[in-house]
Structures are given as structure tokens and as C-alpha cells.
N, C-alpha and C positions, 0 to 999 in steps of 0.2 A: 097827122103825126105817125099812125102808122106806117105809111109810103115811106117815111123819112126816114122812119126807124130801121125797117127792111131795107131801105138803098144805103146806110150808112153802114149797117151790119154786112151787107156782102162786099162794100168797100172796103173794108176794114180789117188788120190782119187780126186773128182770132187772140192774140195774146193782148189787143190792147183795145176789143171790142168793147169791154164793160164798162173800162174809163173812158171813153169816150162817148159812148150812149149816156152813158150819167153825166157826165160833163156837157153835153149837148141839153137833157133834157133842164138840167138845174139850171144854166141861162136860159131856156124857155121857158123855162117856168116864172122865172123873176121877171123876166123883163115884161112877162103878159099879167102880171096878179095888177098892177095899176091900169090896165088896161078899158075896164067896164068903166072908171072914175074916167080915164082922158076923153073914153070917147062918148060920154054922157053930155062932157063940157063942151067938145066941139060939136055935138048936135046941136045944144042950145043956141050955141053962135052959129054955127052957120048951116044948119039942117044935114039934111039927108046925105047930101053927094060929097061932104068933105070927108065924114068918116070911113065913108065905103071908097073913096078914094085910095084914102091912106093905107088900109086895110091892103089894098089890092099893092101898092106901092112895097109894102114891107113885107109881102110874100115874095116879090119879084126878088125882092133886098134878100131873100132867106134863101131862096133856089140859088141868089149869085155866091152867097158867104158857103153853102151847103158844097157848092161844085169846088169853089176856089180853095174850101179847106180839105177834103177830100181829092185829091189831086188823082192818086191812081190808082187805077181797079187793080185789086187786089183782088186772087181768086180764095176764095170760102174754103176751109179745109176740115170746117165741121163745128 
């Protein structure tokens, strides 16, 4: 979360840095609070390697939404 935090902040032009670190972290935040519940129920079904799949699956999904919303570097002006 911090990597994120820090690449979105030097992406990002300073007037509209705040609402969007917030707006970033409030879907982070919701879409991960069910998160301990789903991945408790697919361990019971299908152990170990589903969850750490998915896991692995939806960080890939987060770097591709991260780049594609974020389009262009913007230089930092304090």
C-alpha cells in the first residue's frame, strides 16, 4: 500500500492528489473488509493453493487497473 500510495502521488497532479489517494484507498478498503470471510470459505473447499492463487490473480488485476487509471506521469510540483 505504500509503493501504491507513493507511485500514485508522483503520478498525479498536486491539485487533485488528495481525491484521489482517498478515492483509491476507500475502494481498497471496501472491496478487502470481506476478504478474511471469502478466503476462509475457499480454503475449506479447496485448501491452500485456491486462495493464494486468487490472491496472486488480483494483485496482477490491481497493478493492471493502477497503470491503466493513471495514464501519464505527471511531474511532482511539491
Amino acid at each position: 500500500m505504500p509503493a501504491e500510495s507513493a507511485w500514485i502521488a508522483s503520478n498525479v497532479k498536486t491539485e487533485e492528489r488528495a481525491r484521489t489517494l482517498g478515492s483509491y484507498s476507500t475502494v481498497r478498503t471496501l472491496l478487502s473488509f470481506p476478504a478474511p470471510l471469502i478466503g476462509g470459505f475457499l480454503f475449506d473447499a479447496y485448501g491452500f493453493n485456491v486462495p493464494v492463487t486468487l490472491n496472486i490473480v488480483l494483485v496482477l488485476v490491481d497493478i493492471v487497473l493502477i497503470l491503466y487509471l493513471v495514464k501519464d506521469r505527471v511531474a511532482s510540483t511539491g
